[in-house]
N, C-alpha and C positions, 0 to 999 in steps of 0.2 A: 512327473507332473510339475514339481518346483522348476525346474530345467528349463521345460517349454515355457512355463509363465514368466521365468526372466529374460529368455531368449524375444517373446513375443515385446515385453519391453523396451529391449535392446533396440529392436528392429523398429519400434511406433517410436521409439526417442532419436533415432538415426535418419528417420522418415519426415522428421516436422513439417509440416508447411510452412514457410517462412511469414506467408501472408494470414495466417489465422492465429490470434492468440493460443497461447500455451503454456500449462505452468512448471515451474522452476522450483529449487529447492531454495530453501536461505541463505545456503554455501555460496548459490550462483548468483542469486538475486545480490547478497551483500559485498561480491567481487567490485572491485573499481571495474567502472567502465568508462572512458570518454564520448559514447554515443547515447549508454540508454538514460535516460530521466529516472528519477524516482518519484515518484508520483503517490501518496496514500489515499485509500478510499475507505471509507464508514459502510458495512450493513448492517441496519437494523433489522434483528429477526422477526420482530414481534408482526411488525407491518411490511415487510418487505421492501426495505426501502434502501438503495444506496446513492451514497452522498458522497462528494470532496470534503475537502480539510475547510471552507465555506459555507459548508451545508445547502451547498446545489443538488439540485435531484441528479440523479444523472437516468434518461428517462428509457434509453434501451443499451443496458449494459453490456447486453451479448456483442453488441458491436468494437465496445473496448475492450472486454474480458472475454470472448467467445462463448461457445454451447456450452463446456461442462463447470463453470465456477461454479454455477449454485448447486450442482450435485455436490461438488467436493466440499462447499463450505456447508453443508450438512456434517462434517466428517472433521471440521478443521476449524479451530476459531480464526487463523491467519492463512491466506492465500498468499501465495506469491507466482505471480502471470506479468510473461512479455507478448509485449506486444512490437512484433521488429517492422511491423508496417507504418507505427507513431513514432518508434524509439524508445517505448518508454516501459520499463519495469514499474506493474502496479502494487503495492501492499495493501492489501483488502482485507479490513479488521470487522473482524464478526461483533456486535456488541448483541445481549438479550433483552437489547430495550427497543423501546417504538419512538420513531423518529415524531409519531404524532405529539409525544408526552413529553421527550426532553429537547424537541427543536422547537417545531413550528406550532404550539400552543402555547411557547413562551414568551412573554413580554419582558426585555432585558435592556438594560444599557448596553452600549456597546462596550462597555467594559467589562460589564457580566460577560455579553457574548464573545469575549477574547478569553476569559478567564476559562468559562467553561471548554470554549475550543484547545485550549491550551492542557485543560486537566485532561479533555480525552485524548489527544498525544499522546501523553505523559503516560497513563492507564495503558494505553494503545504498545509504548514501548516495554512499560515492564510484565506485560502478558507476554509478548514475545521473547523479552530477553530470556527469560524463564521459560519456557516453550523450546529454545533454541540453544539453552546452555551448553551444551553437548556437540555442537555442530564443530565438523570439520571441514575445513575449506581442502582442497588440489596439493597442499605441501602437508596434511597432515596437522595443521594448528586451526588453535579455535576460532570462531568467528564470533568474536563480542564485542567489533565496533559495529556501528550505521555508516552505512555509505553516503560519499555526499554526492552532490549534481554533478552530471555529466561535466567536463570541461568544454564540448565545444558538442553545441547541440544541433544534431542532422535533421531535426525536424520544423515543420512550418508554424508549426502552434508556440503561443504562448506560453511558458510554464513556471509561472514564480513562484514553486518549490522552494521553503526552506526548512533545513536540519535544526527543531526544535532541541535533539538533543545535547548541541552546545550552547542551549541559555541557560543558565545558572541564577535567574531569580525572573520574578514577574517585570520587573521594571525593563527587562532585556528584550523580554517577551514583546510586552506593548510598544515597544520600540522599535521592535522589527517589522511587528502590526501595520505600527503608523509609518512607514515607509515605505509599505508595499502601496503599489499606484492601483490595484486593484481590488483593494480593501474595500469593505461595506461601511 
């Protein structure tokens, strides 16, 4: 019975469609790649809500993420889904709060609103690291960097994705903040 359930495995992982989201393990999501994006997404469980690293709604997610994320993130505080039709590898972080209570009911500076964007990163990273301690990448050794951006991006969209985890203080942070041209 174990035989046929990994052989059936084999066979849906050999089968992908290339054109429908699908998810990947942190071995393959944290591989360099020069095509795919990294891209992080927020769900709140409480209200259903998933968001950017902006706290954009994102308002039909199955179109980025496919059918089965919200089954599995029942099952998984961290997703990790490509999507080869944008290019882009999502990291989709479970939190148990409602996006009504710690986003959009708050009244914040836009310093609050970096500070706190910055601490769920942060939060967002060491739930995974610790999640993912153990991970063995294709040669046998651990996988305990973050990957950074594509070098040469095949897609049409925007993506001003960056690796929070090489700031090393808040001043870094706001820094990077106020450079992005698509900042609030």
């Amino acid at each position: 019975m174990a035989a046929q359930e990994e052989l059936n495995e084999d066979l849906t992982d050999l089968y992908k469609d290339p054109q429908e989201p699908y998810l990947i393990d942190y071995a393959e999501w944290a591989r360099p790649s020069d095509v795919f994006d990294k891209v992080d997404l927020y769900y709140y469980r409480a209200d259903d809500i998933l968001c950017d690293t902006k706290d954009s709604i994102i308002k039909d997610p199955e179109e980025i993420l496919g059918w089965d994320w919200l089954n599995e993130m029942q099952k998984e505080t961290t997703l990790f889904i490509r999507n080869e039709k944008l290019a882009i590898d999502y990291e989709v972080h479970s939190l148990g709060l409602a996006y009504s209570d710690e986003v959009s009911s708050r009244l914040e500076t836009d310093r609050e609103r970096k500070y706190r964007r910055t601490a769920r990163a942060k939060k967002a990273m060491d739930d995974i690291a610790t999640e993912h301690l153990e991970d063995l990448d294709e040669d046998g050794e651990y996988v305990i960097k973050r990957p950074t951006k594509a070098k040469k991006t095949a897609t049409r969209h925007s993506n001003n994705y960056y690796d929070y985890s090489k700031v090393k203080s808040i001043e870094e942070a706001e820094e990077v903040d106020d450079n992005d041209p698509i900042s609030e």
